[in-house]
C-alpha positions in Angstrom: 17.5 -1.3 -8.6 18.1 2.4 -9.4 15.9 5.1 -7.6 15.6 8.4 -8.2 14.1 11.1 -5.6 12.6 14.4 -6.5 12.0 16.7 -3.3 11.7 20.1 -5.3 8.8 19.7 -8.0 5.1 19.8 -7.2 4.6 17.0 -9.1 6.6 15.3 -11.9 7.8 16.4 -15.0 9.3 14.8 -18.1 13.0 16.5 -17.8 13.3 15.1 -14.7 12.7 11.5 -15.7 15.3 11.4 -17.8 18.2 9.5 -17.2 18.9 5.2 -16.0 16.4 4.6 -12.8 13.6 2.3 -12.6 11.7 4.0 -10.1 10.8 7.7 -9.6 9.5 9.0 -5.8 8.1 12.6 -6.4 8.0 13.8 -2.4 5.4 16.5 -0.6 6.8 19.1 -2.4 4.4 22.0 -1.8 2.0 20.3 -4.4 -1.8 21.3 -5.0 -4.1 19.2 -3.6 -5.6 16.7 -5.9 -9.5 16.6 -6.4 -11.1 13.7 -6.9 -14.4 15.4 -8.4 -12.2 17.5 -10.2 -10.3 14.7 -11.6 -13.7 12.6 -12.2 -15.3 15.3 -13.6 -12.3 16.3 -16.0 -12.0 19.5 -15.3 -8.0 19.0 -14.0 -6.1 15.5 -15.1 -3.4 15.5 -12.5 -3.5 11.4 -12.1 -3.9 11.2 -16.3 -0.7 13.1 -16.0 0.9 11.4 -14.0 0.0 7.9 -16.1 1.1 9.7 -19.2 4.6 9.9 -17.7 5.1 6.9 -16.7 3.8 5.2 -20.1 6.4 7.8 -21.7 9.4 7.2 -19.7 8.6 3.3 -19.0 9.3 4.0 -15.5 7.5 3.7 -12.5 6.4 7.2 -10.3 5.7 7.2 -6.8 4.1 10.6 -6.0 3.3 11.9 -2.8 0.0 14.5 -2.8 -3.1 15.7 -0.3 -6.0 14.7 -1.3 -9.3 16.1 -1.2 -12.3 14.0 -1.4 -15.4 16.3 -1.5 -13.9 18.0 1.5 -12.5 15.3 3.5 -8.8 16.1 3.3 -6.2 13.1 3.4 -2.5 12.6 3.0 -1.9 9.9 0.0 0.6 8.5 -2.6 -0.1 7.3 -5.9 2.0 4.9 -7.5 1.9 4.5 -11.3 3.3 2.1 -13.9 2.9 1.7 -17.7 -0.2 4.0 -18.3 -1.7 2.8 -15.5 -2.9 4.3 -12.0 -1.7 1.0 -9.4 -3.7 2.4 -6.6 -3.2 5.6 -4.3 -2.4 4.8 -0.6 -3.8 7.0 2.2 -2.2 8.0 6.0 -4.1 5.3 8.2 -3.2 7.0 11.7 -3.0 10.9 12.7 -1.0 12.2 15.2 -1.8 15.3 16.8 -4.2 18.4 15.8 -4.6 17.8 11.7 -7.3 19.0 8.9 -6.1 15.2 7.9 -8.5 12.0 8.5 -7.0 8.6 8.6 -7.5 6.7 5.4 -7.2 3.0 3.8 -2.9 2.8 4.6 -0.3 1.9 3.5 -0.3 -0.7 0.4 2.1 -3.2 -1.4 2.7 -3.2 -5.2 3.5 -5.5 -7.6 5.3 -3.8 -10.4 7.3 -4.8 -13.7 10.4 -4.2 -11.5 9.4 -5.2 -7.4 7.2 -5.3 -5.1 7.0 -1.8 -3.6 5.5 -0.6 -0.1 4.4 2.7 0.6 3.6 4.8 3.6 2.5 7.8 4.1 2.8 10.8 7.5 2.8 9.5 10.4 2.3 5.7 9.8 6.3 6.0 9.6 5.9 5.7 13.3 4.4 2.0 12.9 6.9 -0.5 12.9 3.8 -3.3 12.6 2.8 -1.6 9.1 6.5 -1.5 8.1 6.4 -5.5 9.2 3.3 -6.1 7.2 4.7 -4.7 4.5 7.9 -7.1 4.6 6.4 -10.5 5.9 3.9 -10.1 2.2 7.0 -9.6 0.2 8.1 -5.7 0.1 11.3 -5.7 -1.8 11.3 -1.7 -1.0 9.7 0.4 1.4 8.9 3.7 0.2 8.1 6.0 3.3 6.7 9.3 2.1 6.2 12.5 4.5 6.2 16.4 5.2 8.8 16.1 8.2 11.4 18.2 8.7 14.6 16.8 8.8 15.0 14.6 11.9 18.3 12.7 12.6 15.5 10.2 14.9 14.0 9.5 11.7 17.2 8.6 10.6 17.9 5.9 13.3 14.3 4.6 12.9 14.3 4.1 9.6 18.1 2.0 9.5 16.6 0.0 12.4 13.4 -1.3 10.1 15.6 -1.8 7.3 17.9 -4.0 9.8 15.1 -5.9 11.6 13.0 -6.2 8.2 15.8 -6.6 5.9 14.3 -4.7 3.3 15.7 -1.5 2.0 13.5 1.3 3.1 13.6 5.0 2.3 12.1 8.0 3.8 11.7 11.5 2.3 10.8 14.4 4.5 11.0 18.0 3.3 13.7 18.8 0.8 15.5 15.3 1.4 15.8 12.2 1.9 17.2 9.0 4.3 17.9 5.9 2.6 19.1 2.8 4.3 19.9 -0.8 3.1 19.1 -3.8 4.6 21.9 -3.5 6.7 20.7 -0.6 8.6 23.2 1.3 6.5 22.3 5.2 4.9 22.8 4.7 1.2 25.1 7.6 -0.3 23.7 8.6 -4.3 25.5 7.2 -7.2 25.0 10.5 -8.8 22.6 13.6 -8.2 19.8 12.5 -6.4 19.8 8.9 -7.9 20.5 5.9 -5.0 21.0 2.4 -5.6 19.7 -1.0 -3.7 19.0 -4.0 -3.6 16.4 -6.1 -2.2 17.7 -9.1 0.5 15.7 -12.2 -0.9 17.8 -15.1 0.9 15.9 -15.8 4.5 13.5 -17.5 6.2 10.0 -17.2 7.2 9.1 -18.4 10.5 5.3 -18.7 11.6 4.2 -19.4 15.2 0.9 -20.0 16.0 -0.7 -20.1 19.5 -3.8 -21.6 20.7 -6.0 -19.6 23.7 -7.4 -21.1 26.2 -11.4 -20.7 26.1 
């Protein structure tokens, strides 16, 4: 599959969807925040938008924006597919002094094209979420964040993808890692546009212990 990553607009626009890529991951990229009375009330239609698009350009957009829920401020992504609005995924665990509060976490997504994972901030630092996400069938783990550029990150995400074997990608403030399922960094085919693919042949093992009462 064919991904293409956007770490310079607020939010998505139609030139940028342009072009042969499934999938579409809009980053933190300085955006407003997004207010659900606002939105629920009409009086802005960000997430309309944002389903317009991906009606439009048949693709699907994973966007990454604050949002403010009659003041109580979280970090989420929204993921968005044929008109539709999938679900929006919030940061389940803050780290540190933040205006943030933990919300619902990180969710998987079937789409048209694969099942997608998301997570948001500082649940990149939960490898258990990351092995949720890939013992229910994550094909792609989309890992969305305001981080400066960390080579740490780097080595953390390549050693999910390895252990998981699902191809996982994390974008932090005007960039992006992406690694295969061989703990790899994935180089773009062309500007900003990365390719991979999902490692379906394995084995799931389940062990199940009994405690003692």
């Amino acid at each position: 599959m064919k991904i293409k990553i956007d770490c310079k607009n607020e939010f998505p626009i139609p030139t940028i969807l342009n072009g042969d890529f499934q999938i579409l991951i809009n980053g933190f990229n300085g955006c407003e925040r997004v207010k659900y009375g606002k939105e629920l009330s009409g009086q802005t239609n960000v997430l309309k938008s944002l389903c317009n698009l991906s009606k439009c350009s048949e693709k699907i957009i994973i966007s990454a924006f604050d949002t403010d829920n009659y003041g109580v401020l979280k970090q989420s992504v929204g993921v968005f597919e044929d008109g539709k609005l999938l679900g929006i995924s919030d940061m389940s665990v803050c780290l540190g002094d933040t205006a943030y509060l933990p919300g619902s976490g990180g969710k998987l997504y079937q789409t048209n094209t694969c099942k997608i994972g998301t997570v948001i901030g500082d649940d990149v630092y939960s490898f258990n979420l990351f092995k949720s996400l890939a013992v229910c069938g994550a094909e792609v783990i989309v890992a969305l964040s305001d981080f400066s550029k960390k080579e740490i990150n780097s080595i953390l995400i390549r050693a999910y993808s390895f252990l998981l074997g699902v191809p996982t990608i994390l974008l932090y403030k005007n960039g992006a890692y992406v690694s295969n399922v061989n703990g790899e960094l994935v180089l773009p085919i062309e500007e900003n546009v990365y390719e991979v693919e999902p490692y379906t042949d394995f084995m799931l093992k389940i062990t199940k212990t009994r405690l003692k009462r």
